[in-house]
C-alpha angles and dihedrals in degrees: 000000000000096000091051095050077052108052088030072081103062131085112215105221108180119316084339142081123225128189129199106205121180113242100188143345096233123243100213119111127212095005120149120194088195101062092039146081103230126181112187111203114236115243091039102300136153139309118250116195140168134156118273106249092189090060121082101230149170121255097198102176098351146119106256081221113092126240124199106217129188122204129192105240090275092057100248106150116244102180149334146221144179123245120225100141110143111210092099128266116342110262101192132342120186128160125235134229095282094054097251110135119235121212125199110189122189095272101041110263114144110221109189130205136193125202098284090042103257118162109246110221139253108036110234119228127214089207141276089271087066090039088072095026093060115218114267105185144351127215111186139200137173099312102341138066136187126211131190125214134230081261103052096254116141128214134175146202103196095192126000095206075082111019117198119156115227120186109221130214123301107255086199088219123155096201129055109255120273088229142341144218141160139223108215111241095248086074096046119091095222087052092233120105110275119218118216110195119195100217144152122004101309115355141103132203131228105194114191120170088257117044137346128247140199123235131167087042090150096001107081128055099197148357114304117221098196145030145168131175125226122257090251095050086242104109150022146223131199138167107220126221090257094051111267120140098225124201118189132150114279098260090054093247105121136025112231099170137019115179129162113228126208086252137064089185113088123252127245095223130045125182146166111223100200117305093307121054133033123216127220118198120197126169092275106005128068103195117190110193123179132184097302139342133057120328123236121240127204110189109208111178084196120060115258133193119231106222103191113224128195083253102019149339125276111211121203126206142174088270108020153023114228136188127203115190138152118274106251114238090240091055084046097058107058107027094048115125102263103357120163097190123134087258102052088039099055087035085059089040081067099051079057098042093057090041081057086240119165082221082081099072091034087060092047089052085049093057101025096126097046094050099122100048091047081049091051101050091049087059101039091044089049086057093056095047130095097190108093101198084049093049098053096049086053094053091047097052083053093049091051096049093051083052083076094025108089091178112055126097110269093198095054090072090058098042093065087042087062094053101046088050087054094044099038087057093045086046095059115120093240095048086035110191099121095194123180111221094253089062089052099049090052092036091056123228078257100057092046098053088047098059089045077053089055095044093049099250088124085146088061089036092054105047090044083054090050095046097052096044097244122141114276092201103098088045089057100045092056094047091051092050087045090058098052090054105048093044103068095144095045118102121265079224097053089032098054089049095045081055101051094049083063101040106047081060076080133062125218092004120155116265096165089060083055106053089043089067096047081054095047086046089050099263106122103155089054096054089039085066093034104058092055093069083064112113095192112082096193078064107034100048101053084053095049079058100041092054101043100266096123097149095051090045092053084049100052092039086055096046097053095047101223101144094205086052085050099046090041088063089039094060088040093064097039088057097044095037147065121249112245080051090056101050090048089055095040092047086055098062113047095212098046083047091051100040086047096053090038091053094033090053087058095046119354108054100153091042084052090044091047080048096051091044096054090043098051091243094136103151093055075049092060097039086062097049079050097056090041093059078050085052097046092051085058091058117108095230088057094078113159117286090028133141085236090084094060084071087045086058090047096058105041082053095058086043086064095036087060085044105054086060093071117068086214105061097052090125095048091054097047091053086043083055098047087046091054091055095041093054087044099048087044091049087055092038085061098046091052097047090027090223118128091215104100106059107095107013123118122268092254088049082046092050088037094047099047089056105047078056096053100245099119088157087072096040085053093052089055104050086056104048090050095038097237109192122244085245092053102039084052093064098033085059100042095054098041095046081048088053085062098033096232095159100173092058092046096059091037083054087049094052098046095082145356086275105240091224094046120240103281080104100063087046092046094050090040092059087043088069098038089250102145091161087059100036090052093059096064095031091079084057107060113106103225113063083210094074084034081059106051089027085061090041093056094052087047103246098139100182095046080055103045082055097051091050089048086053084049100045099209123137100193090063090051094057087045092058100043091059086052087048091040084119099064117060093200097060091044087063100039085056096040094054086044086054105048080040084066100037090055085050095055091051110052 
C-alpha cells in the first residue's frame, strides 16, 4: 500500500515518471506574485520581491513607497528595504550565483543587493549610449546579464565580479525582437556570451561582440514567440507563432523535437526541467511535454513563477513552493506499482520484517545475489527523497539488507546519513534552502556553509561545520564580527567576554581579524583587549599600530625577535613622533636602538647624528663626521686639488674636537688631528706642484713623493710636523733618491752622517735598480761580512764573496752561496776548497 500512495503521486510523461512534491506552504501574508517583480535565486536561494511599477494596483493598507523584500524559500521574510533608487521603473532584477541581487532599472543604471539588503557600492553603469537609449529588456545568466535598448542595441556585462560593460554588435533591426535568450559564454566557441533574437518571419539572431550571424535560415517556418536555452548550451527550446514547442540544438541546425500545444497563444513562462522535460506556463495551466507521448497538465488558479533547477524546476506561488522533478531510477524501482525489482523487494523484505512476518526472509533468498545493488538503490533513492519518514524507512531497508551483504560498502550508509542530516536541517521552514541532493552535491558543503554564514545562521552553520569535520574557523570569525557590529550598546567589558567564550572554541583562530573589525566599527578599546590574545605576533603587531598602541607594539615586536616587526613599528613611530619622543623610546630597547643606528648609518646620517648627540654619545658623533670626510673625498666634484677638501678638514676637526671631550678616545682625537694637518699640508702641497698626487697618501708616500719630485724642503717639513723618526726618514730617502736614480745625492746623504739604519739599505735599494757600480760603493762598508757575503753574491762577484763568507766562518753560508754560483764551475770549487778549509780547522 505504501508503494502505491507513492507512485499515485507521479505523472508518467513518456517513458518517465515525474513527481511534484511540495516543498513548503509559504509563511508570507498578503503577497501577490501577480502585482509584483520577483527574482528567485537558483540552488534554493532567496525571494526577491518588489512591487511592479509598470502595473496599475491597489494599495489596499500599504505605504505608497516601495519596499524591496527578500524572503528565505518558505517565505519567511529576511529583510527589507526601501526602494528610492532614480533611473525610471525597474525593468529585471535576477541574483547570481553568489546571492547578490542585481537591479536594472529603465536608464541603465545597475543597483546591487546582498542578502540583508544592503546596497553594494559602487552602481554600475551600462554607458552613457544606454543611458539615452533607455533599457527595453534583460535576459540573466549566472553572473552576467545582456540588455537590449528601445532601439534594439544590445550591452553586456559578462561578470560582475569585474564589470566591465561591453556593447555588442548591432543586430540593424527596426522592430524590437519577438523573444530573446543567451548562450553563456562557457558553451560558445568564441568564450563570450552569445545573443540569440527571435526576429522577422522566420529568422533568429546570433549577436557576438563581434559580428552578427543568421540561424534558423530553412529551419523555421515562422516567427517564434518564445525561447529558452538548456542548462548545458546544447539545446533549445521555443515556442512558434502557430503553437509548437521546437527543440533544436542551440545553433539552429537540427530538430530534435516538434509537439503541438493546446495553445497557439505564447506562454508566459518557458522552462527547461532538467534534460528531459520542457515546461509551458500559461495564466491558469502549467504543461510539461517531453519527446513523445502525452503531456502532463497542472492546472494553478493563482500565478506562479518557474525557477529552473540543475534537476528540476522549483515553482513558486501565492500559497506554496513546489518541485517537479523526474523521478530518479533508484526511487522507480522500488516504488513502482507491482515491481519486482531487488530494491522493492528488499524494501518490502523490511514491511515483513517489522510485522514479524517469515516472508521476510523468503523475499531476501529471492534477491541474495543482487543485495548490494537493491541496498544501493535504497540508499541512493532516500537521498533523493523529501520526504523524512520516507527517508528513514529507506535507510532502514538499506541497513537491513547490508546486515546479509558482505560485500557492499559499509561507509557508504553513513555517508548518506550524514547528508540527510545536513539537508534535512538546512530544509527546515525556519532556516528555509530546500536543496535536492544533486544540488548539494554541485553547490559544495563549503559553499553551503558559507551562504547559512551570510544569512546569520552562524549556530547552524557551526554545528554543520563540526559534524562534517570541516573547519569551524571562518563560522566563527563572521559571527564574531557579526556580533561586534550588531551590539553597539553592550558593554567592551561584557562583549569581549562574550567573545572570548566563542573564539577560544577555536584554535589558532585570528584575533587579531577580529579585533581589526571592532577597530574599524569604533571600538578601539575592544580591539585593544582583544588583539592581545593574538598569538601570532606578524598579526598581532601591524593592528597595535593601526589602532594607536605603539608602545605595546614596540614591546611585543621586540620580544619576539623578529627584526622587520621591529623595524615596521620603528618606521611607524618616526613618522608619528617627534624626534626627541622617538629617540627616548628607541634608547630604552636595545634592539630597537641597534636596528635604528645600523639602518640610520646606511640612510639617515643627520637624524643618527641628532640621536647620538641627545643621547651623549659624542664620540659615535665624531666617528660619523669621520666617515663622512671619508664620503665627501669619494665625491666626483672633489677631484684632487679641489676646494672641496677644505669641508673634509672641517669635519674631521670637529670629529677631534668631540673627541677630545671623552678621557677614553685620546687616542682617537690626536690621529683626527693629525689627519686634519696632514690633509691640510698635502691640499697646499698640491696647489704648489699642481699635481693631484699627494691628498690622501700616508705620511711615508707624501715624504716619498716630495722627494722623488726634488722638494726636500717639503719632505723635511713634514718629517718634522709628524715627527718621523731619523730610521724611518732614512729609508724613506734611500729609496726614494734610488727611484730616481740620484745617485750623488744619494752618496752625499750617505756621507753626512754614520746612517742610523747602516748602509744594507742603500745596497738594497742599489741592486733594486740594477745598479751593481753603486751598490758596490756602500757593500765594503757593511759591518757583517755575512750581509758583505750575500750582498757580493747577488751582484754576482763570486771571490769578494768567498772571501766574505771566509772572514765569517760559516759553512752554511758557504753552502748557501755555492748553489747560487752552481753555474760556474770556478766559484763551486772556490767555495768547496773554503769549506773543507773550515771544516779541517774545526777539527783539529
Amino acid at each position: 500500500m505504501a508503494n502505491v500512495s507513492v507512485a499515485a503521486e507521479w505523472q508518467l510523461l513518456y517513458n518517465r515518471y515525474y513527481r511534484k512534491p511540495e516543498l513548503y506552504p509559504m509563511r508570507w501574508k498578503h503577497i501577490d506574485l501577480a502585482r509584483n517583480k520577483v527574482a528567485v535565486a537558483p540552488f534554493a536561494g532567496p525571494i526577491a520581491v518588489i512591487r511592479d511599477d509598470s502595473k496599475i494596483v491597489q494599495l489596499h493598507a500599504e505605504s505608497a513607497l516601495r519596499k524591496l523584500r527578500l524572503f528565505s524559500s518558505s517565505g519567511t521574510l529576511l529583510t527589507d528595504t526601501v526602494w528610492r533608487h532614480p533611473g525610471g521603473r525597474l525593468i529585471a532584477m535576477s541574483w547570481t550565483d553568489d546571492q547578490t541581487l542585481v537591479c536594472v532599472v529603465q536608464d541603465g543604471t545597475v543597483y546591487r543587493y546582498d542578502v540583508h539588503a544592503n546596497l553594494i557600492e559602487p552602481n554600475i553603469s551600462l554607458g552613457k549610449e544606454c543611458f539615452e537609449q533607455n533599457v527595453a529588456d534583460c535576459v540573466f545568466w549566472g553572473n552576467g546579464l545582456v540588455c537590449i535598448t528601445e532601439q534594439n542595441q544590445l550591452f553586456c556585462i559578462s561578470d560582475f565580479r569585474n564589470p566591465n560593460p561591453v556593447k555588442l554588435a548591432d543586430p540593424v533591426i527596426d522592430e524590437p525582437p519577438h523573444c530573446m535568450a543567451v548562450i553563456e559564454p562557457q558553451y560558445t566557441m568564441s568564450g563570450n556570451v552569445e545573443v540569440l533574437l527571435g526576429v522577422g518571419d522566420a529568422l533568429v539572431l546570433a549577436v557576438e561582440e563581434d559580428g552578427v550571424q543568421q540561424l534558423g535560415v530553412g529551419l523555421l517556418r515562422g516567427p517564434l514567440q518564445k525561447m529558452v536555452v538548456s542548462r548545458d548550451g546544447k539545446w533549445l527550446a521555443s515556442f512558434t507563432h502557430d503553437g509548437r514547442l521546437l527543440v533544436t540544438t542551440s545553433d539552429l541546425t537540427d530538430v530534435i523535437i516538434e509537439r503541438e500545444c493546446e495553445s497557439a497563444l505564447p506562454p508566459e513562462q518557458l522552462a527547461w526541467c532538467g534534460m528531459d522535460a520542457v515546461l509551458l506556463y500559461w495564466d491558469d495551466m502549467l504543461l510539461m511535454m517531453g519527446p513523445d507521448g502525452d503531456p502532463v497538465h497542472y492546472f494553478y488558479d493563482e500565478p506562479i513563477i518557474l525557477i529552473p533547477e540543475c534537476d528540476g524546476v522549483r515553482i513558486l506561488s501565492n500559497t506554496s513552493m513546489e518541485f517537479v522533478q523526474r523521478v530518479p531510477d533508484s526511487t522507480v524501482s522500488i516504488f513502482t506499482i507491482g515491481s519486482t525489482s531487488p530494491a522493492a523487494l528488499l524494501y518490502d523484505a523490511l514491511d515483513h520484517f517489522d510485522r514479524r512476518s517469515a516472508k521476510a526472509d523468503e523475499n531476501l533468498r529471492l534477491i541474495k545475489s543482487s543485495l548490494p545493488e537493491a541496498v544501493e538503490a535504497c540508499v541512493d533513492a532516500a537521498g533523493h527523497e523529501f520526504d523524512v519518514s520516507r527517508q528513514q524507512t529507506l535507510l532502514r531497508a538499506a541497513s537491513y539488507g547490508q546486515a546479509f551483504c558482505s560485500n557492499f560498502q559499509r561507509d557508504r550508509i553513513q555517508e548518506m546519513c550524514k547528508i540527510l542530516r545536513v539537508l534535512n536541517a538546512v530544509r527546515s521552514p525556519e532556516i528555509g534552502i530546500p536543496l535536492s541532493i544533486h544540488q548539494y552535491k554541485l553547490l559544495t558543503a563549503s559553499v553551503l556553509i558559507g551562504r547559512l554564514i551570510n544569512a546569520h545562521q552562524h549556530l547552524l552553520a557551526l554545528r554543520i561545520s563540526e559534524y562534517l569535520g570541516m573547519n569551524q574557523e571562518v563560522v566563527i570569525m563572521h559571527w564574531a564580527c557579526s556580533k561586534i557590529t550588531a551590539s553597539s550598546a553592550i558593554p567592551d567589558a561584557t562583549l569581549l567576554e562574550i567573545l572570548l567564550d566563542k573564539l577560544k572554541l577555536c584554535k589558532g583562530i585570528s584575533y587579531a581579524a577580529v579585533a581589526a573589525h571592532a577597530d574599524k566599527s569604533g571600538r578601539r578599546k575592544l580591539a585593544a583587549s582583544l588583539v592581545e590574545h593574538e598569538p601570532r605576533s606578524f598579526k598581532q603587531v601591524p593592528l597595535l599600530l593601526s589602532i594607536g598602541e605603539e608602545d605595546v607594539a614596540f614591546v611585543k615586536a621586540t620580544e619576539c625577535g623578529d627584526t622587520d616587526l621591529v623595524y615596521l613599528v620603528l618606521f611607524h613611530i618616526w613618522q608619528k613622533r617627534q624626534p626627541l619622543d622617538f629617540f627616548g623610546t628607541v634608547q630604552a630597547r636595545p634592539l630597537a636602538r641597534d636596528l635604528f643606528i645600523t639602518y640610520a648609518r646606511c640612510y639617515k646620517h643627520e637624524f643618527l647624528k641628532d640621536f647620538f648627540l641627545s643621547t651623549g654619545q659624542l664620540q659615535d658623533v665624531a666617528f660619523l663626521l669621520w666617515k663622512e670626510s671619508w664620503e665627501l673625498g669619494k665625491n666626483p666634484m672633489a677631484s684632487k686639488g679641489s676646494p672641496l677638501h677644505g669641508p673634509r678638514i672641517k669635519l674631521i676637526e670637529k670629529a677631534q674636537n668631540l673627541f677630545a671631550e671623552t678621557k677614553e678616545h685620546t687616542f682617537e682625537s690626536k690621529a683626527a688631528e693629525e689627519h686634519a694637518k696632514l690633509l691640510r699640508i698635502q691640499h697646499e702641497l698640491e696647489v704648489t706642484t699642481k699635481q693631484a698626487i699627494f691628498v690622501d697618501s700616508s705620511i711615508s708616500d707624501t715624504i716619498r713623493t716630495c722627494i722623488v719630485l726634488g722638494n726636500h724642503r717639503a719632505a723635511t717639513r713634514v718629517k718634522t710636523e709628524f715627527k718621523v723618526s731619523e730610521k724611518r726618514w732614512y729609508w724613506l730617502k734611500v729609496f726614494a733618491l734610488a727611484t730616481i736614480k740620484d745617485w750623488a745625492a744619494l752618496e752625499k746623504f750617505s756621507k753626512e752622517k754614520k746612517p742610523p739604519i747602516g748602509y744594507r739599505p742603500f745596497v738594497e735599494a742599489c741592486i733594486e735598480a740594477d745598479e751593481k757600480a753603486e751598490a758596490i760603493k756602500y757593500i765594503p762598508k757593511l759591518a757583517d761580512p755575512r750581509e758583505r757575503a750575500e750582498s757580493y753574491a747577488r751582484i754576482g762577484m763570486a771571490k769578494e764573496a768567498a772571501d766574505a763568507a771566509s772572514q765569517a766562518k760559516d759553512g752554511e753560508l758557504l753552502g748557501r752561496l755555492k748553489l747560487t754560483f752552481a753555474q760556474n764551475a770556478a766559484a763551486s770549487s772556490l767555495f768547496d776548497t773554503l769549506r773543507d778549509r773550515l771544516s779541517f780547522q774545526g777539527a783539529s
